[in-house]
N, C-alpha and C positions, 0 to 999 in steps of 0.2 A: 610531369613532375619537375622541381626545380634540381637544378644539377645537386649532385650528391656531395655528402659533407663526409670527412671522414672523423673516428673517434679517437680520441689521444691513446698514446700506448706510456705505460708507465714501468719502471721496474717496483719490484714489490714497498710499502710505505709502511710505517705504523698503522695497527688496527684503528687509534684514535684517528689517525689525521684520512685513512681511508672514510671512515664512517663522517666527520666531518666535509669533506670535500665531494664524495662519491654517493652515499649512502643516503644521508640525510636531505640530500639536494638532490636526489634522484637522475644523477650523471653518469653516463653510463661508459665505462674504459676499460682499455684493454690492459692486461697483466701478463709482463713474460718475467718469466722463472718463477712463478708464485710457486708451482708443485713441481721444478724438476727432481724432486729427492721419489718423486711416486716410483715404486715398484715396477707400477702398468706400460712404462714407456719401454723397457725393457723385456716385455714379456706378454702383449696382447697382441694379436693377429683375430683373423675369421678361424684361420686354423686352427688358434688357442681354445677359442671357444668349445669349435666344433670336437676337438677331441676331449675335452677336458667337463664339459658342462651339456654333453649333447644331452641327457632326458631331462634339463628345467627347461620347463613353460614359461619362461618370463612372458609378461603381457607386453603381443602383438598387435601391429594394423596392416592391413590390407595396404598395396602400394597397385596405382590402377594409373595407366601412363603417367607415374613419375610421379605423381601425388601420393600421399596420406589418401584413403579412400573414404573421406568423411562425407556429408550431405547432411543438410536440414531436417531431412523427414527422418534419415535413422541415427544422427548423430555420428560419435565415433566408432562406433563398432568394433572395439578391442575384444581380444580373447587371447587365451593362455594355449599357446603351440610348441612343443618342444623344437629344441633349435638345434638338431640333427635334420628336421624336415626345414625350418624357416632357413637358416647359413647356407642351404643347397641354393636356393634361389639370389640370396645375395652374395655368395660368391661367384656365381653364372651373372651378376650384374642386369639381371631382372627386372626390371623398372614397369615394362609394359603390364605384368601382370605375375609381379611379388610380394615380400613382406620386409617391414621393418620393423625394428625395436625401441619400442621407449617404456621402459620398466622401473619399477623399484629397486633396488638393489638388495632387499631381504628373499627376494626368491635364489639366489645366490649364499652358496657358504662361505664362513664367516673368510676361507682363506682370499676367495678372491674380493673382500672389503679391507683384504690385510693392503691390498695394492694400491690402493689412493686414499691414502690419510685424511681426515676431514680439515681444511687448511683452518689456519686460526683465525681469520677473517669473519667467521662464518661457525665457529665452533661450540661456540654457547646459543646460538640462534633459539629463537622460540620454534616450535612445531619443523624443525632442522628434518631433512630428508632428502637420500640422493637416491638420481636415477641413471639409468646406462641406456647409450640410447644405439642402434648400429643401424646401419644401412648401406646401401649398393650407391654407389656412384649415380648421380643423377636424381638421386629421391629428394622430392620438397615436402617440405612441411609449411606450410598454407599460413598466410599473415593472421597472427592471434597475438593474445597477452595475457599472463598468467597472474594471480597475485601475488606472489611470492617474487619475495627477491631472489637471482640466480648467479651464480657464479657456474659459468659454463666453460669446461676442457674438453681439448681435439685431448685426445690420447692418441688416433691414427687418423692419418689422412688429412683431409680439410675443407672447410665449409667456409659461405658465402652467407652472408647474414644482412636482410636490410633492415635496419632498424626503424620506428616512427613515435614522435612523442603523443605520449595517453591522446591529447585533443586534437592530433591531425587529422585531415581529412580524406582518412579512409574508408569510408562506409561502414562500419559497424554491422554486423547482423541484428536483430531481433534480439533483444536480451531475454526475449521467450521464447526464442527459437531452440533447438536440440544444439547448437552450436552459439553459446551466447558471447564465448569471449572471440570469437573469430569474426573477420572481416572478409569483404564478398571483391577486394578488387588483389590485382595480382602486379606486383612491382617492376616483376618482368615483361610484362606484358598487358602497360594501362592500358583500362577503355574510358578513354576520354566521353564516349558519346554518351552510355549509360554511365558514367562516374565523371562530371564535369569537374570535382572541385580537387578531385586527383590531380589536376592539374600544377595545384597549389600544394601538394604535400612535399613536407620535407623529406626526402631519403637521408638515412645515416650508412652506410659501407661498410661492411667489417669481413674481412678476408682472414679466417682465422685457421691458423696452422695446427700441426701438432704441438704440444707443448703450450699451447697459447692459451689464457684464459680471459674471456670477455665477462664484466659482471652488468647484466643485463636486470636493471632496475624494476621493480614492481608496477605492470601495467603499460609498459612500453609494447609496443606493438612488433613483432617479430615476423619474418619471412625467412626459412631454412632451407638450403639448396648444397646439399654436398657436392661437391666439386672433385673428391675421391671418395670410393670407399672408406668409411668410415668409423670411428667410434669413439663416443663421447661420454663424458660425465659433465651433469649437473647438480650441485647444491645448493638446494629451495630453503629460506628460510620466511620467516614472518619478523615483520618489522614497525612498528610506529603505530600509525590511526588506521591499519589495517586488520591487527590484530583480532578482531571479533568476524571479521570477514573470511578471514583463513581459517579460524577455528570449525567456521561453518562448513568451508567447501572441505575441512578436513573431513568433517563428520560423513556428511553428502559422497565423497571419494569411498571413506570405509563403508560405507553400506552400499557401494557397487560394487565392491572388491577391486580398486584398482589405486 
């Protein structure tokens, strides 16, 4: 790959002049102090969860040496596990053969949505929806791109993030495969012999703390590696000439239940 680039850090701007500069150009930066006024900095742990929220089932995935435990033939494989059995594993720091979280945030009562306000960047979004994401130190989540636009928060801990623009050359999966927005090659570890043009891709860097918010553009390509224990919010929303596209995978997501 070519040496890595890193992403500008900004302090918080106008919604216009974000949406102008970031949004609309599809630029992807990082934001500190957008939410220090959140509740959750003060008050989330594994602990929190664990005593407070142990019998919701937010929807889980299988973590199988340090990976998301997706694959081609069965896709992602999520299900709903209460998190007095999954936080046993991630707080043991379980990587080899755990779980992590990336859910909704409506399987949760309303008090713990009272903890991170929805920022105003982001607040009138079309088809708008947050998720919490938690995991053991060491857990990746596999190079993919979502449609939606993200505005993504550490609340705890901190994650490694390589970022790649829509057309770089990272192999793409089969867009009829069970994994269609995900890619087959791995940032940390290129294979040049079966992936020659990985050679040529651009890495972007983003070492994001607590407190920190990256907004992560629609269809940017993503590789996630917590670097601590962790736990995150993201808010999705839908924006421009994708619109009819999101609408769809919204439909598509409510008829899996996820």
């Amino acid at each position: 790959m070519k040496p890595a680039k890193s992403i500008p850090r900004i302090s918080p701007i106008h919604k216009t002049k974000f949406f102008k500069e970031y949004v609309s150009l599809a630029k992807p930066v990082i934001i500190e102090g957008l939410v220090d006024e959140w509740p959750a900095f003060g008050k989330w742990s594994m602990q929190y969860f664990a005593e407070r929220y142990a019998k919701v089932a937010p929807v889980t995935v299988k973590v199988k040496d340090g990976k998301h435990d997706f694959d081609l033939e069965h896709g992602t494989g999520i299900f709903n596990k209460p998190m007095e059995e999954t936080l046993k594993k991630i707080m043991a720091g379980n990587v080899s053969e755990g779980y992590a979280i990336g859910t909704t945030d409506e399987v949760f009562p309303q008090e713990l949505r009272d903890d991170y306000p929805t920022p105003g960047y982001c607040a009138d979004g079309k088809y708008l929806r947050a998720r919490i994401f938690i995991g053991a130190k060491g857990t990746i989540t596999e190079t993919h791109q979502d449609l939606f636009e993200n505005l993504y928060t550490v609340v705890k801990g901190s994650k490694r993030i390589y970022l790649f623009e829509p057309k770089d050359s990272i192999y793409p999966n089969s867009r009829f495969s069970k994994l269609p927005n995900f890619a087959r090659t791995d940032p940390e570890n290129p294979d040049y012999e079966n992936y020659p043009k990985m050679r040529n891709a651009q890495p972007y860097v983003v070492d994001l703390k607590a407190g920190e918010t990256l907004f992560l553009p629609s269809l940017w390509w993503h590789y996630v590696k917590n670097q601590e224990e962790s736990i995150a919010v993201s808010y999705w929303w839908a924006y421009g000439w994708k619109l009819p596209l999101v609408w769809a995978a919204v439909q598509y997501k409510k008829f899996r239940g996820i």
